[in-house]
C-alpha positions in Angstrom: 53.8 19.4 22.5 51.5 18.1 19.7 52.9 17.8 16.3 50.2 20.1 15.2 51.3 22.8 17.4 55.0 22.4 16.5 54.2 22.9 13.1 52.3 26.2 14.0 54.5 29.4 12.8 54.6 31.7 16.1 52.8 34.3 15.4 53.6 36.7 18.5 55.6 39.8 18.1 59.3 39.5 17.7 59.8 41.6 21.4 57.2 38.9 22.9 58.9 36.0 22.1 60.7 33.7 24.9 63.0 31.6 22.9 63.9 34.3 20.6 66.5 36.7 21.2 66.7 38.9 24.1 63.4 41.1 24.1 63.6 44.9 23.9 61.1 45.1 27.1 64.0 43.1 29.4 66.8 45.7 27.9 65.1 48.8 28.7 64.3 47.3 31.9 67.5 46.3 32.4 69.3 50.1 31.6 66.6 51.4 34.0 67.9 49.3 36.6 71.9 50.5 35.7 70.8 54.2 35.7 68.9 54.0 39.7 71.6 51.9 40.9 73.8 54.4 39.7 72.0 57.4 41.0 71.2 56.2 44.4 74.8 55.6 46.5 74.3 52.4 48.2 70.6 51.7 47.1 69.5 48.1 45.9 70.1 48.9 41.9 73.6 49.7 42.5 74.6 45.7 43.4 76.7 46.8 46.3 78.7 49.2 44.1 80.6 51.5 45.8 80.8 55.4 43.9 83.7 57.8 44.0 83.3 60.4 46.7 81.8 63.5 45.7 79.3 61.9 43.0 75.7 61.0 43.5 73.8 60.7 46.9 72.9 63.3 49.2 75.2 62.3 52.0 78.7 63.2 50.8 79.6 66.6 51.2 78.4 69.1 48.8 81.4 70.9 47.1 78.9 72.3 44.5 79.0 76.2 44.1 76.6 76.6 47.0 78.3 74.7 49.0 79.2 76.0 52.6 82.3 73.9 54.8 81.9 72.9 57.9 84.4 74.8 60.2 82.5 77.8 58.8 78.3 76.3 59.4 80.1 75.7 63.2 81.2 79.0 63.5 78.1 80.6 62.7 76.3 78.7 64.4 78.2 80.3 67.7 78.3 83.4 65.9 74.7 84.0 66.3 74.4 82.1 69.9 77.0 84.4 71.1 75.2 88.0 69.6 72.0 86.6 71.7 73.7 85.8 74.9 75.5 89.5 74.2 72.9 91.3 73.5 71.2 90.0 76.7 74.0 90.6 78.8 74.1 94.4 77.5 70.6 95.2 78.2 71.2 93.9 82.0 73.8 96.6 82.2 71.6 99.6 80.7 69.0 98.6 83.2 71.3 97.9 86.0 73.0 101.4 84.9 69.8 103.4 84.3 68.9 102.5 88.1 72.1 101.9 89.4 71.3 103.6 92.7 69.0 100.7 93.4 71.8 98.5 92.7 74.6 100.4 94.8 71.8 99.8 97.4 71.4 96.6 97.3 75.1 95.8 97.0 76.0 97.9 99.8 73.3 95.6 101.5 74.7 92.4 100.5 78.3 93.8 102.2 76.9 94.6 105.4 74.8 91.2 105.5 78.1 89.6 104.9 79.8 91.5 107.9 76.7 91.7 110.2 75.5 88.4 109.7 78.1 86.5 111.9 77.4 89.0 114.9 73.6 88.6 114.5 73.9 84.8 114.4 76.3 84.9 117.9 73.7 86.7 119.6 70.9 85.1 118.4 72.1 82.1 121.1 70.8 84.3 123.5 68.1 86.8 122.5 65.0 86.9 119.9 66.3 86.8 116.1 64.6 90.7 115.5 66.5 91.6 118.8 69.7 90.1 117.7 69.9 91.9 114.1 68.8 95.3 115.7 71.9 95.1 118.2 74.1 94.0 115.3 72.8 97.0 113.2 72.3 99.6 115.7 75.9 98.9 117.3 78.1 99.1 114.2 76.1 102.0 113.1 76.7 103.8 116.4 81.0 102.4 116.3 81.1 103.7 112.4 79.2 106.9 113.1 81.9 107.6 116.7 84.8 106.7 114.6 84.2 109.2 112.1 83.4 111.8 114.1 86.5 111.2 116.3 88.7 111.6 113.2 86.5 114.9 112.5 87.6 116.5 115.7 91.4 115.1 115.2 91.2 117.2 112.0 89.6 120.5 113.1 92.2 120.1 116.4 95.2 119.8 114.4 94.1 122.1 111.4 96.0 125.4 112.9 99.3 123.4 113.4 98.7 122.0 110.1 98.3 125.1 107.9 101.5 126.8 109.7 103.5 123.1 109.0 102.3 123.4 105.3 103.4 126.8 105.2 107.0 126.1 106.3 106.8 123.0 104.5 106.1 125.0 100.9 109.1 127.5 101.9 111.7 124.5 102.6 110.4 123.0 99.6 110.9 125.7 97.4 114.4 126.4 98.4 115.4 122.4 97.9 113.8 122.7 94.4 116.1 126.2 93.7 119.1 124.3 94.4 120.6 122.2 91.9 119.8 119.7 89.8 115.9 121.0 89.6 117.3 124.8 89.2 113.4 126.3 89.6 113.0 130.0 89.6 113.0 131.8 92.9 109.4 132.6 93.8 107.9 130.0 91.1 106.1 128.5 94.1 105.0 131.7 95.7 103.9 132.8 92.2 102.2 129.5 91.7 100.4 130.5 95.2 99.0 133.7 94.2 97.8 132.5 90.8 95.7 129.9 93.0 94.7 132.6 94.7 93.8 134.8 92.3 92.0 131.8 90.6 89.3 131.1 93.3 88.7 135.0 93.9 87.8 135.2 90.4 85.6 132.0 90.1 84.4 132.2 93.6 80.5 131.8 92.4 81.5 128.9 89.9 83.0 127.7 93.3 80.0 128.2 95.2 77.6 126.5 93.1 80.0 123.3 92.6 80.4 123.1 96.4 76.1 123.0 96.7 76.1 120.4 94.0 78.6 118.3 95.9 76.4 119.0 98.9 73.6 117.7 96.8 75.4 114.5 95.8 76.4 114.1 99.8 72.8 113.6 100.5 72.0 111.3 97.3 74.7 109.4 99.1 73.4 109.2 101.9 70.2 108.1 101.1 72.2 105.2 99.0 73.6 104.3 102.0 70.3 104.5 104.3 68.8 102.9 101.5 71.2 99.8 101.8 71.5 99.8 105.3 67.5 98.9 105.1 68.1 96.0 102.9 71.1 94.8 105.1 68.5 94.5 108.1 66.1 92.2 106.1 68.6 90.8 104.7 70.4 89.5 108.1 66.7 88.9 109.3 65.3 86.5 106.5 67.7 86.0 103.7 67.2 82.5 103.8 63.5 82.9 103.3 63.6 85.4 100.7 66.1 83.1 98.4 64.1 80.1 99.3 60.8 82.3 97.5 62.7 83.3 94.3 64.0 80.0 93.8 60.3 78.6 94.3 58.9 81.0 91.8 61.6 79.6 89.1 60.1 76.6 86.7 60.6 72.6 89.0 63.9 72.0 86.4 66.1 74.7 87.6 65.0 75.1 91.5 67.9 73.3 92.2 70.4 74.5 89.9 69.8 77.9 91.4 69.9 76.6 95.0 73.2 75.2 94.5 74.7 78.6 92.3 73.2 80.9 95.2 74.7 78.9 98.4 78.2 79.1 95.9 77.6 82.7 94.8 76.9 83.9 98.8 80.1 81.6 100.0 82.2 83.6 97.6 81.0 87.0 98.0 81.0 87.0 101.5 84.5 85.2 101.5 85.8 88.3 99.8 84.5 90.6 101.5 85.7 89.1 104.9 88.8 88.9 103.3 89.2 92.5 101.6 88.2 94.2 105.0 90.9 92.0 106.8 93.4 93.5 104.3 92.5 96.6 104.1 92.0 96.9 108.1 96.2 95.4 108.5 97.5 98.4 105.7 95.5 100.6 107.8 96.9 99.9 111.1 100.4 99.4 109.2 100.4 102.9 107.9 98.8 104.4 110.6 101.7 103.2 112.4 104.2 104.4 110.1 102.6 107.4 110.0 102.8 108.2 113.3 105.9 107.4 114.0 107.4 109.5 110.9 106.0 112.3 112.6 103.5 113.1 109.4 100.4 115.1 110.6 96.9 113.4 110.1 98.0 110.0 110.2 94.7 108.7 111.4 92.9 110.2 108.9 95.2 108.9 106.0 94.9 105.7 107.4 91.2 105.7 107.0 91.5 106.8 104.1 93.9 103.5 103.0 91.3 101.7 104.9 88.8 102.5 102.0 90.2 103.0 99.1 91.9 99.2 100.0 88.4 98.2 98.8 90.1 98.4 95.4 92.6 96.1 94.7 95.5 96.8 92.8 95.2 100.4 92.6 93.3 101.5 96.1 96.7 101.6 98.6 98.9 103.2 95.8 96.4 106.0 95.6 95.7 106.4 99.5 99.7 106.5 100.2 100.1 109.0 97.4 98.0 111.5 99.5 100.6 110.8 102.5 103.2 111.4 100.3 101.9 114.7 99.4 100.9 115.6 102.9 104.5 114.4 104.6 106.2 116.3 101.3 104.5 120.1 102.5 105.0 119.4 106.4 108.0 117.1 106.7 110.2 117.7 103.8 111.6 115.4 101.2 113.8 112.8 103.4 109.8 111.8 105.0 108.4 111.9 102.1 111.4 109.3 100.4 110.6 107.2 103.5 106.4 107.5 103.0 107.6 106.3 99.2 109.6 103.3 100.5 106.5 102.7 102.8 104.2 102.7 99.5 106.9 99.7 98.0 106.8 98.0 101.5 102.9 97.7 102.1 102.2 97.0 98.1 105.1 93.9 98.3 103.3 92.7 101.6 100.0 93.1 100.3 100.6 91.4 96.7 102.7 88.5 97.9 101.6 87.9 101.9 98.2 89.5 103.1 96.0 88.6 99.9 97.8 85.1 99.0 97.0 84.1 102.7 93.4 86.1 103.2 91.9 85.7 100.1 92.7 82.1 98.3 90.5 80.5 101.0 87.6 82.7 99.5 88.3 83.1 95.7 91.4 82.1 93.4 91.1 84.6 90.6 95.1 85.4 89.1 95.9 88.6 89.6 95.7 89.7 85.4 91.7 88.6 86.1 91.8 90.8 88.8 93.5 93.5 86.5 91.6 93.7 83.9 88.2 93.4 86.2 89.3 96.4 87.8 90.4 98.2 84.7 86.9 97.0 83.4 84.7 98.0 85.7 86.1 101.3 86.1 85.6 102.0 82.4 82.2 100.6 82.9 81.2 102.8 86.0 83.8 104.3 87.0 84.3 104.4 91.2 81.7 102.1 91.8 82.8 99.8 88.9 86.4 99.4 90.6 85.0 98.0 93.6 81.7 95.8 92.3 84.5 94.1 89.4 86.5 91.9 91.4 83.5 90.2 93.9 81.8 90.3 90.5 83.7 87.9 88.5 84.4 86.1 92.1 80.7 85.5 91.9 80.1 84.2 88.3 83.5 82.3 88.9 82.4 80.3 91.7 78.9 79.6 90.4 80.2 78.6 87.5 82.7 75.9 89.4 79.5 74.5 91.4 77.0 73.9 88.6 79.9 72.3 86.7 81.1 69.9 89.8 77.1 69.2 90.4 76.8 68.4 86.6 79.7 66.2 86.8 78.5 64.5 89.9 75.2 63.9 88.8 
């Protein structure tokens, strides 16, 4: 530096100076730098500085006034998710129930495929596929329709004898309930009689008109049933095919998903049903037996009936066997009807513990509370028909559920 220059008084501004004291530009500089470092958690301008959770940043959890936890954003969140999936699931059952005869239909369809389908297959070996399902139709149509009409003429041929057994079955009755402890009232029974009597003499046109519309839901029935036995042909003929179409009219992703929940979902139902007719045919042939050889009149026909009304678990064979009690009460006194009661204990123990244990856990494994409260369920929902669609129902969704989730876990 020149001696001239040295000797030059600096004229810049105080701020401007580099060999002054620290300039004003380099401390407000400085403090901005503090204030972003501060402000921004982890940013460049905080050196590496680590703040107090709770306090600046945008990724710490907001415990402001606004602020919503997390257990409560996750439960909303399946909150809403579960009011879509339910309201979805309610408006299949108004339209299933608004055409539910459709859906008996079809159901009942689905059951005779399941029963039919074996026969069709066996002689199929040996004659045209059409051929095969119209012998397998035609002949379990023609054994159903012979073995209702042979328990028809049992009951008109023992009717007579069966009113006079009633009759002398009332009058013993009524003297067993006079004696101690029961004490009843000579002639409450007779009295009772003639207040039935007097009952249907004086509503005899209210009668008349229930007894048509009963006619008339006889031949809604039966239209249900012709109705199902039409898509039980076709659906022996080409099931195969038709499933193989509705999966191809589904989007590429879930063909396959479906293919593997309907082979699952047909396994199962036709598991059950294979297994429900093989229990409900042994209670029949056990209390047809039993029956029989107590000496109580209709015995067929009560068997048939426990036949069907095995269709509903839990509650099917109590109800069936109550009706025997009744009938072996009014012909055979109160020691048969004690022993038709220890038959009720007898067949529900072998039923609960043996017959369904052994028949039905190769099909479906549902504990018997699921079965409960499916039955209980599906009554509530719709009533008869509820009771028996529940259980292969939930058998259904149970084992399609265990498939996708084994093919998800294998894949």
């Amino acid at each position: 530096m020149s001696r001239r220059s040295a000797a030059r008084p600096d004229r810049r501004p105080e701020g401007l100076r580099g060999d002054g004291p620290r300039s004003s530009i380099r401390v407000a500089a400085r403090r901005s730098r503090t204030r972003y470092g501060a402000g921004c958690r982890g940013g460049a301008g905080a050196r590496g500085r680590r703040q107090p959770p709770g306090q600046g940043g945008g990724t710490g959890t907001d415990t402001g006034p606004g602020a919503v936890s997390p257990l409560l954003g996750t439960a909303a969140a399946y909150a809403w998710r579960l009011l879509v999936v339910g309201a979805a699931v309610y408006t299949v059952f108004v339209v299933v129930g608004r055409f539910h005869e459709v859906a008996v239909a079809v159901f009942l369809g689905l059951v005779g495929a399941a029963l039919l389908r074996p026969a069709a297959d066996l002689l199929d070996r040996w004659m045209p596929r059409p051929l095969a399902v119209a012998c397998a139709v035609i002949g379990s149509t023609v054994l159903l329709l012979g073995v209702l009409a042979g328990i028809g003429e049992t009951v008109a041929m023992q009717w007579q004898s069966l009113v006079g057994e009633f009759r002398v079955g009332l009058g013993r009755l009524q003297t067993w309930l006079d004696r101690a402890p029961f004490g009843l009232a000579p002639g409450a029974l007779s009295d009772l009689r003639e207040r039935i009597g007097e009952y249907l003499s004086s509503h005899r046109t209210s009668l008349l008109s229930t007894a048509l519309d009963s006619a008339g839901r006889l031949a809604h029935a039966l239209t249900i049933g012709v109705l199902g036995l039409f898509c039980a042909v076709f659906f022996i003929a080409s099931g195969e095919r038709q499933w193989d179409w509705l999966c191809g009219q589904l989007p590429p992703g879930g063909r396959d998903r479906a293919q593997v929940a309907g082979r699952a979902a047909w396994r199962a139902f036709t598991g059950y049903t294979h297994g429900i007719v093989l229990v409900a045919a042994t209670n029949a042939v056990l209390v047809g037996i039993a029956l029989y050889a107590l000496g109580v009149p209709l015995a067929v026909p009560l068997a048939l009936l426990e036949f069907f009304l095995a269709f509903i678990p839990l509650i099917g064979s109590p109800i069936a066997l109550a009706v025997a009690v009744i009938v072996a009460l009014a012909a055979k006194g109160p020691l048969i009807a004690a022993l038709v009661v220890a038959l009720i204990v007898l067949i529900g123990q072998l039923e609960g513990h043996v017959l369904h244990p052994m028949v039905m856990s190769w099909a479906v494994r549902l504990h018997p509370l699921v079965v409960a409260l499916s039955v209980a369920a599906g009554t509530i929902a719709a009533g008869l028909v509820g009771a028996v669609v529940a259980v292969p129902l939930v058998s259904v969704l149970w084992a399609v559920r265990l498939a996708l989730r084994d093919r998800a876990g294998g894949g």
